[in-house]
Residue frames as a rotation matrix with the C-alpha (Angstrom) as fourth column:
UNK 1
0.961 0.239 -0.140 222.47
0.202 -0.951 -0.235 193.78
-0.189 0.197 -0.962 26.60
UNK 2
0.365 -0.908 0.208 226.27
0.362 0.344 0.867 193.27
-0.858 -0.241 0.454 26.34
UNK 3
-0.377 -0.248 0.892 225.95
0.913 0.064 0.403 193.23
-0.157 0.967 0.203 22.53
UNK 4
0.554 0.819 0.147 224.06
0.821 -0.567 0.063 196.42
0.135 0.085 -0.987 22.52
UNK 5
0.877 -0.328 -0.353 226.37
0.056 -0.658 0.751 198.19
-0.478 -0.678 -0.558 24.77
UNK 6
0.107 -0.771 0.627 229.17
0.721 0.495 0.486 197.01
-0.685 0.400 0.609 22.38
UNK 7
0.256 0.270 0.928 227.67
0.964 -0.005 -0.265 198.22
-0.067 0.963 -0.261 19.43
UNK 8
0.889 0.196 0.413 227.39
0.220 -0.975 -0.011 201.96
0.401 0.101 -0.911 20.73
UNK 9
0.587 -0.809 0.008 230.57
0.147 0.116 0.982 201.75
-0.796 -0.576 0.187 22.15
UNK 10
-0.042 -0.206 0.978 231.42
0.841 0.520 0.146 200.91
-0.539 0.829 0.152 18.60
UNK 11
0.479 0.189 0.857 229.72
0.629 -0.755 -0.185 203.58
0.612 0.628 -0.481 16.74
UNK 12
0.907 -0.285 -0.308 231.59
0.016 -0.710 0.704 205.92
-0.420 -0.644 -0.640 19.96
UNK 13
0.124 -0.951 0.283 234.82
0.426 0.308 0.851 204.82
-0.896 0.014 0.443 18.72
UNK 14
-0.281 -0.292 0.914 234.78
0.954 0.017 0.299 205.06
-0.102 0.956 0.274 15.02
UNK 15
0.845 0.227 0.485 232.99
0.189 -0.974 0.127 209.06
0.501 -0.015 -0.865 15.41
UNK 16
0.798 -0.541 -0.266 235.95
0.049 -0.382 0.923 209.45
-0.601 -0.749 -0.278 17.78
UNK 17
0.055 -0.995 -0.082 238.46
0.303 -0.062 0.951 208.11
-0.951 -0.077 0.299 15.49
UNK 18
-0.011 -0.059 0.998 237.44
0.998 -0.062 0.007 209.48
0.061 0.996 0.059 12.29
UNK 19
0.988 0.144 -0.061 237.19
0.156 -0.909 0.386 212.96
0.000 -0.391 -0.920 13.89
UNK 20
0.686 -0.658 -0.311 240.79
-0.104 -0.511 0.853 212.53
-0.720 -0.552 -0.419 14.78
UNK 21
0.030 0.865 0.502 241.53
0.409 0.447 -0.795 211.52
-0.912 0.230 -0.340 11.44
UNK 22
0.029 0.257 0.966 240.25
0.998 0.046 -0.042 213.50
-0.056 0.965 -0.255 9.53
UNK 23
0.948 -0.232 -0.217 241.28
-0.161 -0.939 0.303 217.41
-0.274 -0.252 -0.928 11.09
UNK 24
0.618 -0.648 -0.447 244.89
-0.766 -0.624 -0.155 217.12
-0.178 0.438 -0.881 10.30
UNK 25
0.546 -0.159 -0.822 245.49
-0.569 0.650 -0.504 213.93
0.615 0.743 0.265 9.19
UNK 26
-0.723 -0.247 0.645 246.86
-0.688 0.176 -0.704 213.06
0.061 -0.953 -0.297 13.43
UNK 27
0.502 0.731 -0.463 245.29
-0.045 0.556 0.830 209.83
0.864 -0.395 0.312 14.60
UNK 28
-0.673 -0.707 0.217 247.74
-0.513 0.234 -0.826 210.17
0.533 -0.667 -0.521 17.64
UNK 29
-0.858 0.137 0.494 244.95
-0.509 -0.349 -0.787 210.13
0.065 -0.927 0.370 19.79
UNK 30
-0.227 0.790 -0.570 242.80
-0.821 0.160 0.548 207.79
0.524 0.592 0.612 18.37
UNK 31
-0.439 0.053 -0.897 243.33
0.225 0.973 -0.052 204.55
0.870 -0.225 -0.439 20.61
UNK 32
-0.974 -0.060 -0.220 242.21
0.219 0.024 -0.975 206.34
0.064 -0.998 -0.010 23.56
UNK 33
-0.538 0.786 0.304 238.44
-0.041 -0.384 0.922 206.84
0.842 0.484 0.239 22.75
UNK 34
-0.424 0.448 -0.787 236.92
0.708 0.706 0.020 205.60
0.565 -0.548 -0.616 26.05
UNK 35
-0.671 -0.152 -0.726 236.85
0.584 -0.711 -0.391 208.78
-0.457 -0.687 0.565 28.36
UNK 36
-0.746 0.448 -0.492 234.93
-0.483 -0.874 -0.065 210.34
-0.459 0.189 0.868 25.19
UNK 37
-0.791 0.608 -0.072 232.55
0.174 0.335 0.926 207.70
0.587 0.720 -0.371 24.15
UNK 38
-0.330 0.743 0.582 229.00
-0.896 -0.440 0.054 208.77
0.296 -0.504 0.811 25.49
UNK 39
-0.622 0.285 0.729 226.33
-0.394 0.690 -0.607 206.23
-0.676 -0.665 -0.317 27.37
UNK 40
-0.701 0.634 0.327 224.26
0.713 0.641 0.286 203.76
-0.028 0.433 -0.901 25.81
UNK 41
-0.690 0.511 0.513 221.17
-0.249 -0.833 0.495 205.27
0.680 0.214 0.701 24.70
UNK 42
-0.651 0.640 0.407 218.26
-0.243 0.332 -0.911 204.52
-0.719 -0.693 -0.061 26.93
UNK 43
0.428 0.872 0.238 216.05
-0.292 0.382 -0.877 204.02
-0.855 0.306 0.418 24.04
UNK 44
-0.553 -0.687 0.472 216.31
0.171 0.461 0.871 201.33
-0.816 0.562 -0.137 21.71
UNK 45
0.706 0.474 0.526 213.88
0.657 -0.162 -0.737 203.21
-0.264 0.865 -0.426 19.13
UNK 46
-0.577 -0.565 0.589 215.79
0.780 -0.595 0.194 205.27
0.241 0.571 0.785 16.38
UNK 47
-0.357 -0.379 -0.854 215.27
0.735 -0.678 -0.006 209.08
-0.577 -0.629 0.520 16.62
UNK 48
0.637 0.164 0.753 213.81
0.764 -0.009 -0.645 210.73
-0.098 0.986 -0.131 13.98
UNK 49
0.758 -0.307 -0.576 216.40
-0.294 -0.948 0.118 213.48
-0.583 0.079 -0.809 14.19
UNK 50
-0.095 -0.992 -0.088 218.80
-0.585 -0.016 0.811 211.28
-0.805 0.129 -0.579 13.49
UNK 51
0.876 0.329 0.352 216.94
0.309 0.177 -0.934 209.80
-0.370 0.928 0.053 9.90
UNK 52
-0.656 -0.683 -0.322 219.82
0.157 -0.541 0.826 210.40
-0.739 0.491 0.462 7.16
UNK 53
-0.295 0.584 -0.756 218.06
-0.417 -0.791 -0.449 212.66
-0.860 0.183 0.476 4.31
UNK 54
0.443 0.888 0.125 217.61
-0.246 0.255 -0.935 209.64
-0.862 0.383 0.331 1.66
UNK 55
0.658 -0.360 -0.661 218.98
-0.736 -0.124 -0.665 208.36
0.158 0.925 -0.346 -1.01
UNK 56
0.310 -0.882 -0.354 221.42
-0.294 0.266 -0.918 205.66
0.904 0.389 -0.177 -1.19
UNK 57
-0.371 -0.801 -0.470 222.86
0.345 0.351 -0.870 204.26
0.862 -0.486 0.146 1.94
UNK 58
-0.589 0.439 0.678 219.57
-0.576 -0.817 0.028 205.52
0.566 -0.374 0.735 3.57
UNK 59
0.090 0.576 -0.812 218.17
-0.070 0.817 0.572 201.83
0.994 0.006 0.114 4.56
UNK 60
0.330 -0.157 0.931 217.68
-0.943 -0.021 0.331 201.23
-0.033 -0.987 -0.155 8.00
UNK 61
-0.517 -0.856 0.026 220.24
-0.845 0.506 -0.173 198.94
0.135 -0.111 -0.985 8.94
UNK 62
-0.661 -0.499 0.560 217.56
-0.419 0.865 0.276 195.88
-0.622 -0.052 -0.781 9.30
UNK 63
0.716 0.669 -0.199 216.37
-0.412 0.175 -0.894 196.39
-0.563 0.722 0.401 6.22
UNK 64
0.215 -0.853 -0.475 219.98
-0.900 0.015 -0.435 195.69
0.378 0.522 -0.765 4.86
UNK 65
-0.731 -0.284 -0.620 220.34
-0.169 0.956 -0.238 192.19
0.661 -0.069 -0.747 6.75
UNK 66
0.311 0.949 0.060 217.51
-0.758 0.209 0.617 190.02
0.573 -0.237 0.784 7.41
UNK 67
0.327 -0.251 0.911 217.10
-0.913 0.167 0.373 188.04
-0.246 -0.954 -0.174 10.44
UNK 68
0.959 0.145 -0.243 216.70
-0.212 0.937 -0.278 185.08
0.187 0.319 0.929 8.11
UNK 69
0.200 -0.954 -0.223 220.90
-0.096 0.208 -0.974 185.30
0.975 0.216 -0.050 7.33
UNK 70
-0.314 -0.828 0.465 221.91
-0.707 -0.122 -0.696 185.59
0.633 -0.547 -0.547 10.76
UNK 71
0.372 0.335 0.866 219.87
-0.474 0.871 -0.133 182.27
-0.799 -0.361 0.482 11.74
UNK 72
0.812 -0.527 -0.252 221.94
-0.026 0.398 -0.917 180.76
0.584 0.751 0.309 8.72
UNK 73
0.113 -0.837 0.535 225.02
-0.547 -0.502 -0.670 182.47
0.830 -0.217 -0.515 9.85
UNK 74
-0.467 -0.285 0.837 224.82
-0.863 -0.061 -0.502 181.22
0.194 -0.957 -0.217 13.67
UNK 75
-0.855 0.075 -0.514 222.87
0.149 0.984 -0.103 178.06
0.498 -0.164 -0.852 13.39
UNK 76
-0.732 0.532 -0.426 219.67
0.530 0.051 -0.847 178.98
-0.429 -0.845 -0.319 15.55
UNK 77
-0.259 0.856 0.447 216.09
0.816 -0.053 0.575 179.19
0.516 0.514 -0.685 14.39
UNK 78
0.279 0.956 -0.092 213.67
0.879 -0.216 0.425 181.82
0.387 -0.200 -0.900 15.04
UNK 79
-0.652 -0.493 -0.576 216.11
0.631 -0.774 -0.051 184.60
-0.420 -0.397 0.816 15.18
UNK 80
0.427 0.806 0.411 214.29
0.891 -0.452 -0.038 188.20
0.156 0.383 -0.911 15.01
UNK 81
-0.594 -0.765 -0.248 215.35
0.802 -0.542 -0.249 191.54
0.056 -0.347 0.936 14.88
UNK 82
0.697 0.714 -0.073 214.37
0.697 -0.649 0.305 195.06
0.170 -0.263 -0.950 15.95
UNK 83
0.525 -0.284 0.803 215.84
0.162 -0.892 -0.421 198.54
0.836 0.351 -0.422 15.70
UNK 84
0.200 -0.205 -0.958 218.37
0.962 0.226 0.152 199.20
0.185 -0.952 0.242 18.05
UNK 85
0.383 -0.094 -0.919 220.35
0.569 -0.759 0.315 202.24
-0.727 -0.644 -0.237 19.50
UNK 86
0.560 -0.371 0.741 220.97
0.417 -0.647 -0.638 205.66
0.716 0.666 -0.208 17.56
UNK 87
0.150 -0.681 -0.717 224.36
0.597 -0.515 0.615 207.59
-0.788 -0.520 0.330 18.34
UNK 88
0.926 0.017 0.376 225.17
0.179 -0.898 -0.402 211.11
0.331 0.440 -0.835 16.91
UNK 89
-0.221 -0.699 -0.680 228.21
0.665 -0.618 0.419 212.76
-0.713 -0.360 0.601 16.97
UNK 90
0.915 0.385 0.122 227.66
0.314 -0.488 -0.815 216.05
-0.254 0.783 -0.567 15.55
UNK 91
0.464 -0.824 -0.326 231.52
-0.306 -0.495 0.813 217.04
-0.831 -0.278 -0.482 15.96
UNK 92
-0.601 -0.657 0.455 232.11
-0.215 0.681 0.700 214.69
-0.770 0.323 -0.551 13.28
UNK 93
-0.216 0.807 -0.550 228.44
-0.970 -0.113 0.214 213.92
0.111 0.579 0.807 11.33
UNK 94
-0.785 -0.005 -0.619 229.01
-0.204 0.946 0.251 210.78
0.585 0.323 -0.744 12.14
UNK 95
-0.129 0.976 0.177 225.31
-0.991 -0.121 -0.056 209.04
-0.034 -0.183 0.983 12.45
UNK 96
-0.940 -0.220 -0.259 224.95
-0.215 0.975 -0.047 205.22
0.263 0.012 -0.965 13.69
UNK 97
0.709 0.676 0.199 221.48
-0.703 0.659 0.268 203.19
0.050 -0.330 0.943 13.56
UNK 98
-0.814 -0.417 0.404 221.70
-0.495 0.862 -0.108 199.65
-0.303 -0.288 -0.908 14.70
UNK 99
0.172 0.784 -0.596 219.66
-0.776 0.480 0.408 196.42
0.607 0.393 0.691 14.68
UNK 100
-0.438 -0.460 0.772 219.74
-0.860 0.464 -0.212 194.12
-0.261 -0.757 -0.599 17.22
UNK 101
0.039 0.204 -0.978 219.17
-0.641 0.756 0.132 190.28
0.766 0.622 0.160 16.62
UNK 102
-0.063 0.648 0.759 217.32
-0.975 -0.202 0.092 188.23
0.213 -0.735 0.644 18.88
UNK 103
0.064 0.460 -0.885 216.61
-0.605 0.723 0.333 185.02
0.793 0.515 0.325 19.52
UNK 104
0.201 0.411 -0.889 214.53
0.657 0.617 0.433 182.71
0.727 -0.671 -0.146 22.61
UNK 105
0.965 0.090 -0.248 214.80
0.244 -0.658 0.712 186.31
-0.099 -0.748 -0.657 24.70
UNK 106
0.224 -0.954 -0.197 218.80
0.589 -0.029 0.808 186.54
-0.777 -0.298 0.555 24.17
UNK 107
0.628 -0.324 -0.707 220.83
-0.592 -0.789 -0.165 189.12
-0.504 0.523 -0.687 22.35
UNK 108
0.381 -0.672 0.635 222.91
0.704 0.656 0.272 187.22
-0.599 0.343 0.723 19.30
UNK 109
-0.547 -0.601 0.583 224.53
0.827 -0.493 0.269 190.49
0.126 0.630 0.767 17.27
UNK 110
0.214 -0.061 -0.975 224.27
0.050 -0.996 0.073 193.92
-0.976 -0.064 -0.210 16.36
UNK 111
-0.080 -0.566 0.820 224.40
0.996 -0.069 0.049 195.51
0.029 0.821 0.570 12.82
UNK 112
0.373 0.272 -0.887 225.06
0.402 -0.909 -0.110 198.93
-0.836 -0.316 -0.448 13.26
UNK 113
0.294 -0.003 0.956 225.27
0.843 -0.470 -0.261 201.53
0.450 0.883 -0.136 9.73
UNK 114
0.078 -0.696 -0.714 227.68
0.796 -0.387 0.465 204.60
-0.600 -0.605 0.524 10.30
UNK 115
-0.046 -0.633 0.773 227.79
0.997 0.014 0.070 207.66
-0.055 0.774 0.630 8.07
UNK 116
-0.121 -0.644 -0.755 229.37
0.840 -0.472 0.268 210.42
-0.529 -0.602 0.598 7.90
UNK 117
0.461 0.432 0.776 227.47
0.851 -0.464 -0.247 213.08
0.253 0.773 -0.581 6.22
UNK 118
0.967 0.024 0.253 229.94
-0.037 -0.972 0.232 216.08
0.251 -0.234 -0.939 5.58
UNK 119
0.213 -0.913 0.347 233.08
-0.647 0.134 0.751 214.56
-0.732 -0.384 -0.563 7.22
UNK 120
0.751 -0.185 -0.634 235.05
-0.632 0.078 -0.771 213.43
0.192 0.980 -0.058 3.86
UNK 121
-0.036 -0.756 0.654 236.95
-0.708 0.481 0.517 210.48
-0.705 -0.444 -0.552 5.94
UNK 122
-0.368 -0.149 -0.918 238.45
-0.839 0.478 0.258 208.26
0.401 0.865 -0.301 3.32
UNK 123
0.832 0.377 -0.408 237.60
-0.229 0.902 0.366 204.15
0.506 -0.212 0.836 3.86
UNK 124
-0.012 -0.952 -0.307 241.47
0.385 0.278 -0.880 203.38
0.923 -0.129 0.363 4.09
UNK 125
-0.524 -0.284 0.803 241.76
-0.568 -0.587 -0.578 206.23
0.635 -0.758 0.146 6.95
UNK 126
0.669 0.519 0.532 238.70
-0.736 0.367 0.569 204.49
0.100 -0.772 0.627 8.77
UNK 127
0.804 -0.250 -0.539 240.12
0.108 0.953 -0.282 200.88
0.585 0.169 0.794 8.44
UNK 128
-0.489 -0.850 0.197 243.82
0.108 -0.282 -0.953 202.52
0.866 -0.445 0.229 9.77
UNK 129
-0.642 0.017 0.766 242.42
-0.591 -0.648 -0.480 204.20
0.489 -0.761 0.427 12.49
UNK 130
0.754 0.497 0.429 239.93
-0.655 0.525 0.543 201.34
0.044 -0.691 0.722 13.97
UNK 131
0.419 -0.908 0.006 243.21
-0.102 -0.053 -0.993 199.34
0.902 0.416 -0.115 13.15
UNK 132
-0.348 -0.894 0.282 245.21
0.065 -0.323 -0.944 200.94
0.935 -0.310 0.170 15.69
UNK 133
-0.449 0.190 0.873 242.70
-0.881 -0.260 -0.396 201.13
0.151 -0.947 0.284 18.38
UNK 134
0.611 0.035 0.791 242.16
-0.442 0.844 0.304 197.40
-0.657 -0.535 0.531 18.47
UNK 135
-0.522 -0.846 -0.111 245.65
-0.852 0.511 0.115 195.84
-0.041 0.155 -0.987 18.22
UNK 136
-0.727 -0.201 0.656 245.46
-0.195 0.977 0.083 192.30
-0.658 -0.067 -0.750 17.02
UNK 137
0.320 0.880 -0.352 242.90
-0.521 -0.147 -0.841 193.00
-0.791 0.452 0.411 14.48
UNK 138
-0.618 -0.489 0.616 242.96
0.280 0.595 0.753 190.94
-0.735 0.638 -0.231 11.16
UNK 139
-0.506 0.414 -0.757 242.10
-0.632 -0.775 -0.001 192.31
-0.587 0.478 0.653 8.06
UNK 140
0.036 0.667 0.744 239.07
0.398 0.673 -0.623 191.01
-0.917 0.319 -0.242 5.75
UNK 141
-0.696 -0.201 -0.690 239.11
-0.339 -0.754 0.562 190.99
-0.634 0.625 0.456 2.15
UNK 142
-0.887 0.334 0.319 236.75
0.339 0.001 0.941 191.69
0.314 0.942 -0.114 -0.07
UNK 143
0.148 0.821 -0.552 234.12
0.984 -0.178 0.000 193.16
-0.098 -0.543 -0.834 2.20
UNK 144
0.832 0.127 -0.540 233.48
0.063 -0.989 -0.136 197.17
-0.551 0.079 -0.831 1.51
UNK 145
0.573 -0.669 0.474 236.61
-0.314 -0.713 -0.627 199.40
0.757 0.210 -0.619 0.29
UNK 146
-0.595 -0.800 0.074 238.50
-0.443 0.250 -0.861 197.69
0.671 -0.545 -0.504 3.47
UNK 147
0.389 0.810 -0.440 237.59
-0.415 0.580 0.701 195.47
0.822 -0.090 0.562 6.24
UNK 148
-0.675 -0.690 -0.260 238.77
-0.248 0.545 -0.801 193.95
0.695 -0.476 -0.539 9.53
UNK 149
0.625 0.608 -0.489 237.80
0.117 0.546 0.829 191.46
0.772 -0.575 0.270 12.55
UNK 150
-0.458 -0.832 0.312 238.50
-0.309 -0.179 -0.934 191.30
0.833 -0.524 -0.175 16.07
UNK 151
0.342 0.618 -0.708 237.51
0.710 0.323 0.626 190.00
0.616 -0.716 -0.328 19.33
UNK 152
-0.139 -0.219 0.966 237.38
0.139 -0.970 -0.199 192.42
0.980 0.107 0.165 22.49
UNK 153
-0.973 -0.192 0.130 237.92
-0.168 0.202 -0.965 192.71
0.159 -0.961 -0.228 26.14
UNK 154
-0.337 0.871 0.358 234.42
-0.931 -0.252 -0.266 192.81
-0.141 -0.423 0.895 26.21
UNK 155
-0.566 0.226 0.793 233.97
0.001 0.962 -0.273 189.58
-0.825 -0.154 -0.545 24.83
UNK 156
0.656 0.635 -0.408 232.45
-0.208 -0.368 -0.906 190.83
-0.726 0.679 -0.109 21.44
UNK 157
-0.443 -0.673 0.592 233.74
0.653 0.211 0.727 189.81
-0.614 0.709 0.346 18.30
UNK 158
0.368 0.583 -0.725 233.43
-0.070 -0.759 -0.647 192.60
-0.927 0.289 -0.238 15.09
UNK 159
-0.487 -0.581 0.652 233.86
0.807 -0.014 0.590 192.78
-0.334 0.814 0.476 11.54
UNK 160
0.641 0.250 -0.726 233.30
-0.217 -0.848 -0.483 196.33
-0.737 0.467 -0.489 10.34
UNK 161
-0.284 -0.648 0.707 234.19
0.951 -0.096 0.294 197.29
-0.123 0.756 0.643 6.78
UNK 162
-0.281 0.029 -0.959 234.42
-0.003 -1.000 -0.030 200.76
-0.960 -0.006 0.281 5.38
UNK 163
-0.289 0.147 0.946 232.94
0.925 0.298 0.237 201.76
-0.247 0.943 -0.222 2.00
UNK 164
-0.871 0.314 -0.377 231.72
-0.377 -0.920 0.107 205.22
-0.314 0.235 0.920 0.10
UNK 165
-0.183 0.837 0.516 228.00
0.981 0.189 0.042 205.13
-0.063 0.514 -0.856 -1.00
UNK 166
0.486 0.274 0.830 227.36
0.801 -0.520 -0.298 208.38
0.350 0.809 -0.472 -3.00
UNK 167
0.144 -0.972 0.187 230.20
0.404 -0.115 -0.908 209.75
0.903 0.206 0.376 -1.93
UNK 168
0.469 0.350 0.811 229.18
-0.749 -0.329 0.575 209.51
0.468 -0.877 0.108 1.64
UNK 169
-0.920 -0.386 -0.071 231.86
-0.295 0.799 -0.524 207.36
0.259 -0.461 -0.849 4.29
UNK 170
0.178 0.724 -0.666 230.36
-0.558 0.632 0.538 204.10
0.811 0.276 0.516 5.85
UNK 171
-0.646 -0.642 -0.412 231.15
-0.563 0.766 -0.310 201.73
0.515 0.031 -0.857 8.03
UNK 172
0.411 0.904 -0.119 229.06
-0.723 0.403 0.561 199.05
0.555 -0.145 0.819 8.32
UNK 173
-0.684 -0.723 0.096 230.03
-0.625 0.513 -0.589 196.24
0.377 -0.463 -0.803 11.30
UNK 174
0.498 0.687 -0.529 228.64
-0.187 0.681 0.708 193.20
0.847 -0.254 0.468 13.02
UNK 175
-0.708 -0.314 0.632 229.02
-0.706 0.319 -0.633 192.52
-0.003 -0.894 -0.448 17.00
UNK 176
0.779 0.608 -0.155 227.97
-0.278 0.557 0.783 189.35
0.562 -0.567 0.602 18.50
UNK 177
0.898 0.243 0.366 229.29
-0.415 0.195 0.889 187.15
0.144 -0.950 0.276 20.65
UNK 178
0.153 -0.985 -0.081 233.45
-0.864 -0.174 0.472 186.09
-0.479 -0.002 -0.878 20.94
UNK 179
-0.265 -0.171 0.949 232.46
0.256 0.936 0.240 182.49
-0.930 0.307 -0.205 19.64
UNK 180
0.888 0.423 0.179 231.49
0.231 -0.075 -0.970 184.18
-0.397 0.903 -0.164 16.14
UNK 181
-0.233 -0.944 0.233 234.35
0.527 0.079 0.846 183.63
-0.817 0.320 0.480 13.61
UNK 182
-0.287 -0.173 -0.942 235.22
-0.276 -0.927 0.255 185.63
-0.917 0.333 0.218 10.69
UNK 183
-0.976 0.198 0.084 233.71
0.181 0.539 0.823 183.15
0.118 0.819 -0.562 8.62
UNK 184
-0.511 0.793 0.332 230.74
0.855 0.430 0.289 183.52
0.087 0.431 -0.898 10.08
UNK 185
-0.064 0.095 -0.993 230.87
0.353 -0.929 -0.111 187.42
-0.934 -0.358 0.026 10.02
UNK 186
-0.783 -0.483 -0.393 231.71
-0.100 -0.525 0.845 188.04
-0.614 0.701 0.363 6.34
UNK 187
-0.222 0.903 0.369 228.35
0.660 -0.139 0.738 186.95
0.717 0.408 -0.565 4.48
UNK 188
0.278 0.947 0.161 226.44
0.955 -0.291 0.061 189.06
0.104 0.137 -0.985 7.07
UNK 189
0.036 -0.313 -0.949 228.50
-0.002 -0.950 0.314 192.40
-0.999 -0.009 -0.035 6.90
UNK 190
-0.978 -0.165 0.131 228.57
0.137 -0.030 0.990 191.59
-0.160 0.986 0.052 2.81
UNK 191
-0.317 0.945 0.083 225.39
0.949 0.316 0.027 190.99
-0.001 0.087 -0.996 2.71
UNK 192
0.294 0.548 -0.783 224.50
0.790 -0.601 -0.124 194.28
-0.538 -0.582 -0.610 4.63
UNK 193
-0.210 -0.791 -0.574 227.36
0.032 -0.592 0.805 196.25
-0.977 0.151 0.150 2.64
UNK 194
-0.872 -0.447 0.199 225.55
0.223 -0.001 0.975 195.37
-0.435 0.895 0.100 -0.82
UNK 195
-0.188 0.954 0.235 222.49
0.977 0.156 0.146 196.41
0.103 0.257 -0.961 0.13
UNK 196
-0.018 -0.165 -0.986 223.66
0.298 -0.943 0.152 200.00
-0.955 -0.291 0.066 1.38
């Protein structure tokens, strides 16, 4: 459940820092998200409240990467996936589904789909502002409108990129485990990022 707990953690952060952001153009306060990221959900079905209204960039997140790639990606048959946790921030619009990715009873990743219906945060601004709240990041190119990897006290490794899709922000990211390099992160966040 590690990778789970990541993920929403994840989607806590990036509603935190694109909130701060995007009001007056201040990320002071962006590295300190923890204190305001909420709890895991308890359920790992999606919500229908939290459905975005269609169109575009409307795919649940594992329709956009199939389990097939991330048994490619990681080396290990019979990987499966299933809807994971939904996080809301209304303060922000910002709206995260997930997918979680399975395989012999174990958690191997997270793709989780971010967007920000209403809140006009640029890619660049996202990319800065996740950036700054994990020092030692390393930026990825050619993935979305910007891109970066990192590994994390938790032991989680992430590559989130940022992208518009009908002129709605994004940011689409993969968590698994700290032994997943950025090689083998960048087909399945592309992957996911050209199907949005």
């Amino acid at each position: 459940m590690r990778i789970s707990r990541a993920i929403v953690l994840f989607a806590a952060v990036i509603a935190t820092l694109s909130a701060c952001s995007s009001g007056d153009g201040k990320s002071d306060n962006a590295a300190k998200p923890s204190s305001q990221a909420p709890a895991p959900s308890s359920s790992a079905a999606p919500s229908s409240s939290a459905a975005p209204t269609g169109g575009a960039g409307s795919k649940e997140p594992c329709a956009l990467l199939p389990a097939e790639a991330v048994s490619k990606a990681i080396n290990i048959q019979g990987v499966t996936s299933a809807p994971g946790p939904v996080q809301d921030n209304a303060a922000n619009g910002g709206k995260a589904k997930s997918c979680v990715y399975s395989a012999a009873g174990k958690q191997v990743g997270a793709l989780a789909v971010t967007r920000f219906e209403g809140n006009k945060i640029k890619p660049a601004e996202m990319v800065t502002a996740l950036k700054k709240a994990k020092p030692g990041s390393k930026d990825v190119a050619g993935v979305g409108e910007g891109a970066i990897y990192y590994v994390d006290e938790n032991k989680t490794a992430t590559l989130a990129a940022a992208e518009l899709v009908n002129d709605v922000p994004v940011l689409v990211n993969y968590t698994g485990p700290a032994k997943m390099t950025q090689e083998m992160m960048v087909p399945l966040v592309k992957t996911a990022v050209d199907a949005n």
